[in-house]
NUFIVEX-629458 format. One record per atom (N, C-alpha, C, CB): residue in one letter; x, y, z. Coordinates in steps of 0.05 Angstrom, whole numbers, plus 5000, padded with zeros to 4 digits. Glycine has a CB too. Layout:
aXYZ ...
END
This chain:
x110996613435 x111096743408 x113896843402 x109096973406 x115196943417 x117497053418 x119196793419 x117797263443 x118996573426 x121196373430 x120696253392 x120296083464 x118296273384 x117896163354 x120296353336 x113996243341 x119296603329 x120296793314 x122996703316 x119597063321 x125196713342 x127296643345 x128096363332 x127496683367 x125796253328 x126495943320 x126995973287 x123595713327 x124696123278 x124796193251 x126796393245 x122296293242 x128296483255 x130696753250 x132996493250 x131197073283 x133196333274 x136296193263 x135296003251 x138796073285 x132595843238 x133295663218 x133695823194 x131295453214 x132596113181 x132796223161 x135996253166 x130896473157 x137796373179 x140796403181 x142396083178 x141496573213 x140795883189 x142695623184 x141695523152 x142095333211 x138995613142 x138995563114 x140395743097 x136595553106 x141495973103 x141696193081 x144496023070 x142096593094 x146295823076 x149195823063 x147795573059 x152495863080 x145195463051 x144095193031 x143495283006 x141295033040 x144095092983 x143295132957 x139295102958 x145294872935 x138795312952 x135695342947 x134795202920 x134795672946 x133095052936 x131194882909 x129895052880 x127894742927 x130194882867 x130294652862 x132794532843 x127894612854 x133994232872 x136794152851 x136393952842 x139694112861 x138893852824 x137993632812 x139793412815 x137393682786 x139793182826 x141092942842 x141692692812 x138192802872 x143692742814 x145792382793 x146792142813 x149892492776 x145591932805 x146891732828 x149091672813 x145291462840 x151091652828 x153391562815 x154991272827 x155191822815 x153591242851 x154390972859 x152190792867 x156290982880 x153290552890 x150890382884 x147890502902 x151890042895 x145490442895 x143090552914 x143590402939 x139790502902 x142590712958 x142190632989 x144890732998 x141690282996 x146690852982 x148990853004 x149091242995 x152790582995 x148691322982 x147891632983 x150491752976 x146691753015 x150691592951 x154091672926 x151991862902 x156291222900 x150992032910 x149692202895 x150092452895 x147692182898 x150892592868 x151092792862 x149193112854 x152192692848 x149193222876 x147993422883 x147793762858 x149493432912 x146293782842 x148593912822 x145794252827 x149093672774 x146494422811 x145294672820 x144394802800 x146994832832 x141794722781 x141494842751 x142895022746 x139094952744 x142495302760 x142895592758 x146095562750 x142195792788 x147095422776 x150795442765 x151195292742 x153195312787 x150295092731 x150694932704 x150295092678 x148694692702 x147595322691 x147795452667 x148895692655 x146195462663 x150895712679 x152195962678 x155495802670 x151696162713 x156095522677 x157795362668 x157795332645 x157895182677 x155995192635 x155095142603 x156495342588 x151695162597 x156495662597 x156795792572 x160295872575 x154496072571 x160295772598 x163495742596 x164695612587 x164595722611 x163495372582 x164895082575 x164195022550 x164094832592 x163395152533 x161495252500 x164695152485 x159995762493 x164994962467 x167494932452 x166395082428 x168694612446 x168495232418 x168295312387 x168195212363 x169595412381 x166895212345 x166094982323 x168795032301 x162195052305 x169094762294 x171894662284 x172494822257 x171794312278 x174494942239 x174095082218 x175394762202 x175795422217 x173394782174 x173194552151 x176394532149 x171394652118 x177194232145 x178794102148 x180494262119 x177893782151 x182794092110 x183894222085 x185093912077 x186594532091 x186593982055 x187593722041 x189893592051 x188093762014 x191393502053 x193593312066 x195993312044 x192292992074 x194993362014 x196893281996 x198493631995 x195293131965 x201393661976 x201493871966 x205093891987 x198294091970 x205494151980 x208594132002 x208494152025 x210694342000 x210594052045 x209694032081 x210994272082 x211193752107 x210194322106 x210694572117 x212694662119 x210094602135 x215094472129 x217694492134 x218594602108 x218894222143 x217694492085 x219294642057 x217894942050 x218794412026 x216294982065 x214695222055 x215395382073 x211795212052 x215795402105 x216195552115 x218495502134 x214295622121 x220195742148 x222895672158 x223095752189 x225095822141 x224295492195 x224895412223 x222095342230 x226295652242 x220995122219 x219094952232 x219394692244 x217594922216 x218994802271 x221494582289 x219094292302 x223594822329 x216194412305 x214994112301 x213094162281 x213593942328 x210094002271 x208693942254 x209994082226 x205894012263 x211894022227 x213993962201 x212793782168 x216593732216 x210993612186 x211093322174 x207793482154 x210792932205 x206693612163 x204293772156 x203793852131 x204293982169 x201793912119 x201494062090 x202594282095 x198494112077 x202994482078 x202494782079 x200594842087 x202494902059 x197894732081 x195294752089 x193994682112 x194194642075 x194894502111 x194094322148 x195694472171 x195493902152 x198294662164 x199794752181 x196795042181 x203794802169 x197495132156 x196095412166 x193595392179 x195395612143 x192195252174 x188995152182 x189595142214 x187694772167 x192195022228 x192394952255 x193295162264 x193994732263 x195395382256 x196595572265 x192995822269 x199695662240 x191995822243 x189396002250 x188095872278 x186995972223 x187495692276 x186395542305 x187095712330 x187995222310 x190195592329 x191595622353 x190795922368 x194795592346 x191396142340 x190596432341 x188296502362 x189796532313 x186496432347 x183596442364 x183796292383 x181096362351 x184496092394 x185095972420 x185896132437 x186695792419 x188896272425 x190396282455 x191396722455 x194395962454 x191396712426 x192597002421 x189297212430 x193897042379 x191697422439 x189297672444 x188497742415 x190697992462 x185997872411 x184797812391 x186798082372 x181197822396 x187698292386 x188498542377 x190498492381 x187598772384 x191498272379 x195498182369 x194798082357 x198198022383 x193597792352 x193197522328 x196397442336 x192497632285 x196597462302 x199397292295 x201597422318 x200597352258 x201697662317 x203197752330 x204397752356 x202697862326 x202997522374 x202897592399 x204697332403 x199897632415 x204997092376 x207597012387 x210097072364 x207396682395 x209797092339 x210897152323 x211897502314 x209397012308 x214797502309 x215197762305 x215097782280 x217497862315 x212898002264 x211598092237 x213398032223 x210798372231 x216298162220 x217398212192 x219797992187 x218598522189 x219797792217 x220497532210 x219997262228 x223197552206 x217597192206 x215696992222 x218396662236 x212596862191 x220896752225 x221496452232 x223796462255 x222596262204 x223996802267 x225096912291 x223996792317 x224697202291 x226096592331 x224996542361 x224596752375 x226596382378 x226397072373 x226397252395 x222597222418 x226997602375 x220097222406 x218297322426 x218397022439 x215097472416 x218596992467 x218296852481 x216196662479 x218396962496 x213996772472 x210696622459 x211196382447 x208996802432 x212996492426 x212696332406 x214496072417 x213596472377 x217096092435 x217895882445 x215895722458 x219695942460 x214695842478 x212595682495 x210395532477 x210895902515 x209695662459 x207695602445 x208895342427 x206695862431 x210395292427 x212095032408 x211494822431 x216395072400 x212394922450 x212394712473 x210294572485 x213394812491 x209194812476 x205494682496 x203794502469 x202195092509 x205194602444 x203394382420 x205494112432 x203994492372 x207494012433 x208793762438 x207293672465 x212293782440 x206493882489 x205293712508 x202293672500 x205493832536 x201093742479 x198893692476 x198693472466 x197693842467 x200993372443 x201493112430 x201492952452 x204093072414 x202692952465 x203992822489 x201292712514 x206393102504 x199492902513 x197392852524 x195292712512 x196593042532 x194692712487 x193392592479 x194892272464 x192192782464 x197092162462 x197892052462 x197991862475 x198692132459 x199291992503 x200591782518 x198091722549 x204191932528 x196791912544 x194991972579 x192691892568 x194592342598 x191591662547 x188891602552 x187691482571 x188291512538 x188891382591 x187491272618 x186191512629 x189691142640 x187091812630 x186291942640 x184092162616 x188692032656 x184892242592 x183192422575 x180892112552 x186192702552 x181991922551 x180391692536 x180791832509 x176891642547 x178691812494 x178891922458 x177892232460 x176391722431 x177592272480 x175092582478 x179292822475 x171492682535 x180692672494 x183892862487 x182793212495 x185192832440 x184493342489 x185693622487 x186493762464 x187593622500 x185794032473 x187294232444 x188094332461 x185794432418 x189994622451 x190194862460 x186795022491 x190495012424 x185195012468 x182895172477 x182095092501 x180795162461 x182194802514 x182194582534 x182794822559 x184894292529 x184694872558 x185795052579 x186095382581 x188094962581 x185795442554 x186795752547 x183895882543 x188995792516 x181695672524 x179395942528 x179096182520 x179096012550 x181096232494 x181396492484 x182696602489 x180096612484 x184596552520 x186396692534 x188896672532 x186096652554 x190796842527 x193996752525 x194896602548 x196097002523 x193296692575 x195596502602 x192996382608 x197696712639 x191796112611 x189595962627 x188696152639 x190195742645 x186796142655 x184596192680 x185596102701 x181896062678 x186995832703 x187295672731 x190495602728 x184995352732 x192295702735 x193995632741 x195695592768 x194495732729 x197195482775 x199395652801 x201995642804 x199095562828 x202595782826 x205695852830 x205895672861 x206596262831 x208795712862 x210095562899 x209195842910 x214695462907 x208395912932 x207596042955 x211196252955 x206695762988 x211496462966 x214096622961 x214196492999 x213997082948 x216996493007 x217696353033 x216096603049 x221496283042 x215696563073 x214896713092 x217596913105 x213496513113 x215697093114 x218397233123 x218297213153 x218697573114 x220197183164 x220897133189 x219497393207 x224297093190 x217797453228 x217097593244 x214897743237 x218897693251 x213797683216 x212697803193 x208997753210 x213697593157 x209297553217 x205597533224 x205697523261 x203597133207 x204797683273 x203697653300 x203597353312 x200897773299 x201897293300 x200997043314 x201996793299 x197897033316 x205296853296 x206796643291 x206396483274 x206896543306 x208196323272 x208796113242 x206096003231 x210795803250 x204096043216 x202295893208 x202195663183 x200796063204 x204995573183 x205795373162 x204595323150 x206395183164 x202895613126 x202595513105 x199595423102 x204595323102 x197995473125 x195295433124 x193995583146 x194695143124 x191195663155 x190295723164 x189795973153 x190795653180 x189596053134 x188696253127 x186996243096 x191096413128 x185496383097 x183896373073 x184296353048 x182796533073 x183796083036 x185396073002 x184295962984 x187895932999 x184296102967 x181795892954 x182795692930 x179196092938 x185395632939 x186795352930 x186495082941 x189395382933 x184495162971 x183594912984 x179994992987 x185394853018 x178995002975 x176195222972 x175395363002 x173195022961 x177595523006 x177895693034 x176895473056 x175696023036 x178095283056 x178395093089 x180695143100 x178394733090 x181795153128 x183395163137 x185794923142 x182295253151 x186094963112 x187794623110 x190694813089 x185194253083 x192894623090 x194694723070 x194794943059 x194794623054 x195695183055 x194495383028 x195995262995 x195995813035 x198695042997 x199194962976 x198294682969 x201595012974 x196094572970 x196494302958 x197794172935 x194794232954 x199494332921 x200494232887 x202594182892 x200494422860 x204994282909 x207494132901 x208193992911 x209194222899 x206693812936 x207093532936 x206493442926 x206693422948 x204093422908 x203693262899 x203093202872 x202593212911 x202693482855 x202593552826 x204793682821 x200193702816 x207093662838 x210293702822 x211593532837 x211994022822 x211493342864 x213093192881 x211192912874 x213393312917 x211792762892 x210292472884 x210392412919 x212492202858 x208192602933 x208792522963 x206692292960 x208092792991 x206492112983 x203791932987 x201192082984 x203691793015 x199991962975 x196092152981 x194891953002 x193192152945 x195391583002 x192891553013 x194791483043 x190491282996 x193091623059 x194191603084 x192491503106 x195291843090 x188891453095 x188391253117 x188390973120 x186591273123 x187690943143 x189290573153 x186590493142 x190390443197 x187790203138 x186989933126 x184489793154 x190489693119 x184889933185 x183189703197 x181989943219 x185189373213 x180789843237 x178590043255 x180190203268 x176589893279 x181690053284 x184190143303 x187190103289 x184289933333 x188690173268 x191190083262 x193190143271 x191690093244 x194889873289 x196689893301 x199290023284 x196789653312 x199489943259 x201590093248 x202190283225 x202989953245 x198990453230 x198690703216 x200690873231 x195690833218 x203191073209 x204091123218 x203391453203 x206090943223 x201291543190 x201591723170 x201292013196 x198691673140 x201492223192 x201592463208 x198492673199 x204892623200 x198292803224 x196192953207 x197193133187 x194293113223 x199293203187 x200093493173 x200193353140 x203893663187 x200293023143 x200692993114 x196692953111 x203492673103 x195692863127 x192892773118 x191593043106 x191092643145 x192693303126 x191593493120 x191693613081 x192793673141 x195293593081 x195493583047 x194093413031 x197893523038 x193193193045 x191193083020 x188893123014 x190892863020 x187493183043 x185093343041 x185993573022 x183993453071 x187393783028 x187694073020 x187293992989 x190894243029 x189693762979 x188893652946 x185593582940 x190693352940 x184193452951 x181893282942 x179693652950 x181292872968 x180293782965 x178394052964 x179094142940 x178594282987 x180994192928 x181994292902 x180294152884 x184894232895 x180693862884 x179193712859 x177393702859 x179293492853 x175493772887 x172893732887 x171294052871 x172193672922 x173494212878 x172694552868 x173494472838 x174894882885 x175594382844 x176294522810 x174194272785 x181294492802 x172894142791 x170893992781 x168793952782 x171093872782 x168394102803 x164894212808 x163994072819 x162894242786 x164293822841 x164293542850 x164393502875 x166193412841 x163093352884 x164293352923 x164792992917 x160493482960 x165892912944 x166492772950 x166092482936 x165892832967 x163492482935 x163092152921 x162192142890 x160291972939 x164192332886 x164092282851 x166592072844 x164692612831 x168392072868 x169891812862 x169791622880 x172491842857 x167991752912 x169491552932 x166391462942 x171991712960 x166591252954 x163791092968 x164891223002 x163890612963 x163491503010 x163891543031 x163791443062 x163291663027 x162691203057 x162890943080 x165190883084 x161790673074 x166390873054 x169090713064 x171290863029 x168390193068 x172791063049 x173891263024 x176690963017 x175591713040 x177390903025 x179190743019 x178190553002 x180390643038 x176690473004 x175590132981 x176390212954 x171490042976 x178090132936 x177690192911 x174990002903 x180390152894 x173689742908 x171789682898 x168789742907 x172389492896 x169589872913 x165990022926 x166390282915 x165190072970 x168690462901 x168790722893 x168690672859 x171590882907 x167790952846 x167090932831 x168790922806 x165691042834 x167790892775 x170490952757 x171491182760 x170190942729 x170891392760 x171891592770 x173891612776 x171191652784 x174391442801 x176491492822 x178691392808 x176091362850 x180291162785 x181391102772 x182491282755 x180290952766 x179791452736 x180991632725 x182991862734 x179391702714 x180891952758 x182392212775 x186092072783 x179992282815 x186691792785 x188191752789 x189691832769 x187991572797 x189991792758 x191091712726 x192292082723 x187591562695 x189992252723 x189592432728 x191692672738 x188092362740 x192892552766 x194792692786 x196992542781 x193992702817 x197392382760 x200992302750 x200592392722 x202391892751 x199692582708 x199392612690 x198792892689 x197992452683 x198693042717 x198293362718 x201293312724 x195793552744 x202893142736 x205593142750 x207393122729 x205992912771 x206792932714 x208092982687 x208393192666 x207392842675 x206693332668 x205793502651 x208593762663 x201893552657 x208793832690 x209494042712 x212094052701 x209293962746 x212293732719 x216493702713 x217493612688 x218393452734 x216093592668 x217393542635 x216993752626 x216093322613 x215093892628 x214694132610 x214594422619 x212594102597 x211894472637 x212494792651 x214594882661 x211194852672 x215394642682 x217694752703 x220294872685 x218894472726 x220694702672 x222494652649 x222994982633 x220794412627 x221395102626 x220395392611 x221595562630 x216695452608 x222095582650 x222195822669 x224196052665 x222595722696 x225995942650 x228196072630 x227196212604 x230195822620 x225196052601 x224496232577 x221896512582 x223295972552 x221396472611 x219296722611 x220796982622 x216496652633 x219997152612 x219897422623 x219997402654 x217297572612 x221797562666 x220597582696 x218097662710 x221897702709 x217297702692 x214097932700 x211297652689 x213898382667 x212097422684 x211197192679 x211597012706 x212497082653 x213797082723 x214796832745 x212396822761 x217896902767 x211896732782 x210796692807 x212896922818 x210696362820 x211196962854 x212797102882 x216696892883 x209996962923 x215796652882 x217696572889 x220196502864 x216596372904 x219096572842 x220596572811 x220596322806 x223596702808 x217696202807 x217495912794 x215895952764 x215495682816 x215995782747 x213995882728 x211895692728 x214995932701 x209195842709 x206995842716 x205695442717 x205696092694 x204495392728 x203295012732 x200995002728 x203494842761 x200594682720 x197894632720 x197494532742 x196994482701 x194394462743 x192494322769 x190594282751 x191194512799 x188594132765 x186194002755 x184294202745 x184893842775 x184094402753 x182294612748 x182994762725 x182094772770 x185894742714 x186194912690 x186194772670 x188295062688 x185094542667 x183794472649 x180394462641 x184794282651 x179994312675 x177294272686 x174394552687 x178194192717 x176694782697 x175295082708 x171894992715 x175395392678 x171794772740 x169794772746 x167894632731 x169294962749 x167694482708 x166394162700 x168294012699 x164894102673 x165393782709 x167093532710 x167793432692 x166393342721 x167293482668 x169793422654 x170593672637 x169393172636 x173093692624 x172694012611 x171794002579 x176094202611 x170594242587 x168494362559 x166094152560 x170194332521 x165393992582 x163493832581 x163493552568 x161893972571 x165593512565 x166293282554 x166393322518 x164193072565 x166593602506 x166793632481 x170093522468 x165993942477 x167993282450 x170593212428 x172593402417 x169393102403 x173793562415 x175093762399 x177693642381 x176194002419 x178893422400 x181493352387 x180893292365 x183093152396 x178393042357 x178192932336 x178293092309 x176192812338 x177393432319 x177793632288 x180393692284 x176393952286 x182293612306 x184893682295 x187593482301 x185393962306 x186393322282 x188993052285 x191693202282 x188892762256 x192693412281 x195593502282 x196593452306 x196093792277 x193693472325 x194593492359 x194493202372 x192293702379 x194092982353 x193892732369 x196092522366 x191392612363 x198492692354 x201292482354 x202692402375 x203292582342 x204992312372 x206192242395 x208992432403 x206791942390 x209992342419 x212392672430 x214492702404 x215292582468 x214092862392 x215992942375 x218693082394 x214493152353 x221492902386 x223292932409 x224193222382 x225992592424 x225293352401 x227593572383 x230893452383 x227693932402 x231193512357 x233593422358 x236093702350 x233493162335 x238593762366 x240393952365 x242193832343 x241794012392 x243094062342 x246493992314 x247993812336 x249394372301 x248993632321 x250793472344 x254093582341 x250693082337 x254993802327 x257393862320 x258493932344 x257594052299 x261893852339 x263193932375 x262993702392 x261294182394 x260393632400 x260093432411 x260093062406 x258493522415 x261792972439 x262192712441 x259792492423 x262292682472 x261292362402 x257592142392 x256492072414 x257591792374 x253991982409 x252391762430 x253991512437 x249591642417 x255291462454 x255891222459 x252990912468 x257891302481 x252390852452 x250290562453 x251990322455 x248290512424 x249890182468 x250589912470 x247689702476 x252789892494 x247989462477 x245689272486 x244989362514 x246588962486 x246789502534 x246589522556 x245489802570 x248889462562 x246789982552 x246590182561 x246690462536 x248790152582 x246890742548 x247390902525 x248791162547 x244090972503 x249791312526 x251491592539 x250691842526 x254791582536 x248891982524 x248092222510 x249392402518 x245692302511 x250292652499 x251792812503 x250193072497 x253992762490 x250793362504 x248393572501 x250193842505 x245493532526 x249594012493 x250594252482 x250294412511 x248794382455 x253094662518 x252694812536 x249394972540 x254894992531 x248594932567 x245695082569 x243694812561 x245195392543 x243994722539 x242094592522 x240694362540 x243594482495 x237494282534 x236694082543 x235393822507 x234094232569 x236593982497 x235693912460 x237393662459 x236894192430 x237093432457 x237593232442 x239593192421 x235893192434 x241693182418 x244093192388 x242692992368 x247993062395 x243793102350 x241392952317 x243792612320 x242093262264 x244992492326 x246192242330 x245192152353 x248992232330 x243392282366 x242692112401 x240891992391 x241592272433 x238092052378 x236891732377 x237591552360 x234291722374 x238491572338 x239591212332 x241491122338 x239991112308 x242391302358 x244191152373 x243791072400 x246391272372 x240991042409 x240090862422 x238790552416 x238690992432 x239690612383 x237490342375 x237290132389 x237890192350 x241090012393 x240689812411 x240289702434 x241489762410 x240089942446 x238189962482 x235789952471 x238290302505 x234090062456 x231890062454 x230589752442 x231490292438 x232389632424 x231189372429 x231489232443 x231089252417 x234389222462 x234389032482 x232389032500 x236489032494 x231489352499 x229289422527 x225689172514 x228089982527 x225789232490 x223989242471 x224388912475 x224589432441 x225088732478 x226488412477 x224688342504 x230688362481 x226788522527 x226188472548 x223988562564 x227788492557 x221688462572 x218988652576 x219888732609 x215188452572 x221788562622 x221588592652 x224388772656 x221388262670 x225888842640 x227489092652 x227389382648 x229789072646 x228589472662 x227989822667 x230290002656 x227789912702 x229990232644 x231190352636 x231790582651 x230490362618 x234490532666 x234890782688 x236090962679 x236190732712 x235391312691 x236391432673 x237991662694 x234291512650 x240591712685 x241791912709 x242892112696 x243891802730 x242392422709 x242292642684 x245592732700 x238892942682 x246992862697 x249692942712 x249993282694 x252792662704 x251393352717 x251493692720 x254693752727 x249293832750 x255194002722 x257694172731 x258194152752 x257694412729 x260794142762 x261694232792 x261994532799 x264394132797 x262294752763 x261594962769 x258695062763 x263295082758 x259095382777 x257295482767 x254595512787 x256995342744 x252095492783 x250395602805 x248895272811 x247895922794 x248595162830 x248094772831 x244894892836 x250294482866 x243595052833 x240594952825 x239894972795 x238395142841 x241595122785 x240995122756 x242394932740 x241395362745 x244194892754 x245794602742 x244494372744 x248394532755 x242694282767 x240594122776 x239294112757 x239194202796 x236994302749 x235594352736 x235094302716 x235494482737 x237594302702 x238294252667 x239693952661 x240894512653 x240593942688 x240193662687 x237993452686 x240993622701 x235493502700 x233793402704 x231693492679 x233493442729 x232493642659 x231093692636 x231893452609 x231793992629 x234493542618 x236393322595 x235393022603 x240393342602 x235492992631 x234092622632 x230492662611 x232892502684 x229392832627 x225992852614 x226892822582 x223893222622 x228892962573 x228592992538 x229292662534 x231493252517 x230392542556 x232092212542 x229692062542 x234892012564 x228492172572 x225591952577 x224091952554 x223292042602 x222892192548 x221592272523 x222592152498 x221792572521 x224392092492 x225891982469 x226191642477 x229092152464 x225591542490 x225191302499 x222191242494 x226091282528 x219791452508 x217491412497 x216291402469 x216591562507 x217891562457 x216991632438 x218691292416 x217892002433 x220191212427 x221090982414 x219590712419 x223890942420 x217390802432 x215390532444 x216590432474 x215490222419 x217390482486 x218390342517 x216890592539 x222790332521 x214790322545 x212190512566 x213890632592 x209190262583 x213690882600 x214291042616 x214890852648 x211891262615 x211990742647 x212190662681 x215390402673 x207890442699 x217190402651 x218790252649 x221990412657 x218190122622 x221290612655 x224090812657 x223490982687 x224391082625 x226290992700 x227491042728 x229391312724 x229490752741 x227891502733 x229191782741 x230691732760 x227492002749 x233691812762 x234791822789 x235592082793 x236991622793 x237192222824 x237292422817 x240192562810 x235892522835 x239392722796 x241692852781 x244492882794 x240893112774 x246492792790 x249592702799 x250392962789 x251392412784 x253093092803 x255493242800 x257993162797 x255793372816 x258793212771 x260693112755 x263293352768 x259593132718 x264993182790 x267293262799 x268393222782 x268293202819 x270893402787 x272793562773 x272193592749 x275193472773 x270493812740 x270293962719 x270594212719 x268493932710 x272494342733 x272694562733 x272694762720 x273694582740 x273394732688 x272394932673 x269695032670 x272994882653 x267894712679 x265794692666 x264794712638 x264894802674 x266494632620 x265794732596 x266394362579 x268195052587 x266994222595 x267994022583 x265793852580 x270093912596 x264293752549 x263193572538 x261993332545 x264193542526 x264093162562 x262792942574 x261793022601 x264692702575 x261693242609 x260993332632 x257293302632 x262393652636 x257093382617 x253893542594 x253393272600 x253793672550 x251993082602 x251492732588 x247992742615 x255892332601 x247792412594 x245192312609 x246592072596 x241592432602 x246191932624 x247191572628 x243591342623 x248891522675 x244291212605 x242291032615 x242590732610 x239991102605 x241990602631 x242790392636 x240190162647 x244890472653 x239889932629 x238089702631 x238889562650 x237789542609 x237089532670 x236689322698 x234889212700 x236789402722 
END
């Protein structure tokens, strides 16, 4: 009797961390191989009301003056009614502003066309990546796209964001170096794997698939410390989507792309398109936030799968929203700077030489048509690449010189996209130091090279 009770005490303790019936099972791959999705009413319906999109406010007319003539320093949806602007700016409000700022929380009251609040910079920036996402990433969002609300939820900063980890301090933990894992995080849904999975691979472009092709492979050469980062990534995606394992993969055999599901395609699509998102646009901002905005390590704030996602598999449930607001479904509106002072664009069939204002990563108003003729030679030729090399100061501080270099290439890439020449066609290289510039102040120093191969 006594050996029973004990039997019934540890199966009640090995059931207590099981989801209690009754769940409800989606096959998502083929029958017999057990690609089925395990889901949990109770949490769906506590999801549901998270993932609730807000109903669209009635459209307005299209005709009448654009915005740009009505209101000042309107640096994108320019092209807009008066009407269609205000209709989107109210939107945006309820999206992203605290309700007891409104307008105010990016705009300063007594002059709405003042960059000073920082908001309002960011907030320019994140409508061009939203173009930009719905635009260019339908392999990964299809027609269902993005707004603002996608990620913000009423909130000025997302729900799901992250920062780089601040370095460790030397002598700091007892039991020695724990590189970065083994400790409880719920960036890998607290496994003892990685605590950072994102900047290899949703701001770096390390490998993900790292298992071998045969039973025994003689010339697998991958390490665990990297297998572990990929796991640490795929626990992320699996949390931040509400999802385990074989919502993309046929767990017999995680490698097959043809035994895994569509899914797994999209999720691809997915993680070069959170990566894009990082190093064109967030990383990019970090100048423009407040310090009390940085991360530990003074990075600024990133996406991951989850700050869009926050836990469904798809976000808001797969609610259409873009379609109420075609302002948000253009393509990258490049910014263009005064080109005064500065060297013209030098173009050719071959190549081009952009030139860019001290600090500046803005585009001079003569740089794009004066790529025309790269752009059709690229446009002629479907099989060459458009390489692009950003160059920096010899003075001054070389991570921030880096930096702005590697912004100034993203603004060329972007201005290449936006001229029709598909992305996977243009070659980032990395940013060169332009010896002897010692003033640093000299014009052709500033440039982004690009050159057809």
């Amino acid at each position: 009797m006594r050996r029973l009770a004990t039997l019934l005490v540890a199966a009640a303790a090995l059931l207590a961390g099981c989801e209690r019936p009754p769940v409800t099972m989606v096959q998502h791959g083929y029958r017999g191989t057990g690609m089925d999705q395990v889901y949990n009413p109770r949490t769906l319906a506590t999801q549901a009301a998270l993932n609730t999109a807000p109903e669209a406010t009635p459209p307005v007319p299209a005709d009448g003056p654009k915005a740009s003539e009505v209101f000042k320093n309107v640096k994108v949806l320019g092209d807009l009614s008066a009407g269609q602007f205000t209709r989107l700016m109210v939107a945006i409000t309820q999206w992203v502003a605290p309700p007891e700022q409104g307008c105010n929380y990016c705009h300063n009251p007594n002059d709405l066309a003042d960059d000073s609040v920082y908001a309002k910079v960011v907030a320019r920036r994140m409508i061009q990546m939203t173009q930009h996402i719905n635009a260019d990433w339908k392999p990964h969002v299809a027609e269902t796209g993005v707004t603002c609300y996608t990620c913000h939820r009423g909130k000025p900063v997302p729900a799901q964001v992250w920062f780089q980890p601040a370095p460790a301090k030397k002598g700091s933990d007892f039991a020695g170096n724990r590189a970065g894992q083994n400790a409880a995080a719920m960036s890998v849904a607290y496994a003892s794997l990685p605590n950072d999975p994102f900047s290899p691979y949703l701001l770096g472009d390390a490998p993900i698939r790292v298992n071998g092709t045969q039973a025994l492979p003689a010339g697998q050469r991958s390490s665990i410390a990297a297998t572990e980062g990929t796991y640490g990534l795929m626990m992320h995606m699996s949390q931040g989507l509400g999802v385990n394992c074989t919502y993309c993969h046929n767990t017999q055999n995680f490698g097959n792309w043809n035994e895994s599901t569509p899914q797994r395609v999209t999720a691809w699509h997915g993680i070069r398109m959170v990566r894009d998102l990082n190093n064109a646009y967030l990383v990019p901002l970090k100048d423009t936030y407040p310090k009390t905005r940085l991360g530990a390590a003074g990075d600024a704030p990133k996406a991951n799968c989850a700050t869009c996602h926050q836990g469904a598999y798809k976000p808001l449930y797969g609610a259409a929203m873009a379609k109420d607001y075609p302002e948000l479904q253009g393509g990258v509106k490049v910014a263009l700077a005064p080109s005064d002072g500065l060297p013209p664009t030098e173009g050719s069939p071959t190549g081009a030489i952009l030139y860019f204002a001290v600090g500046s990563a803005d585009l001079a108003g003569d740089a794009v048509p004066g790529m025309a003729q790269l752009v059709a030679s690229l446009k002629a030729n479907a099989q060459a690449q458009a390489v692009i090399s950003g160059f920096h100061s010899a003075s001054g501080d070389p991570a921030a010189n880096e930096d702005l270099a590697k912004r100034r290439a993203f603004a060329v890439r972007d201005a290449l996209k936006a001229a029709g020449i598909d992305e996977a066609r243009v070659v980032l290289e990395k940013p060169q130091v332009t010896a002897g510039n010692v003033a640093g102040e000299d014009p052709k120093a500033r440039r982004v090279e690009i050159a057809m191969k």
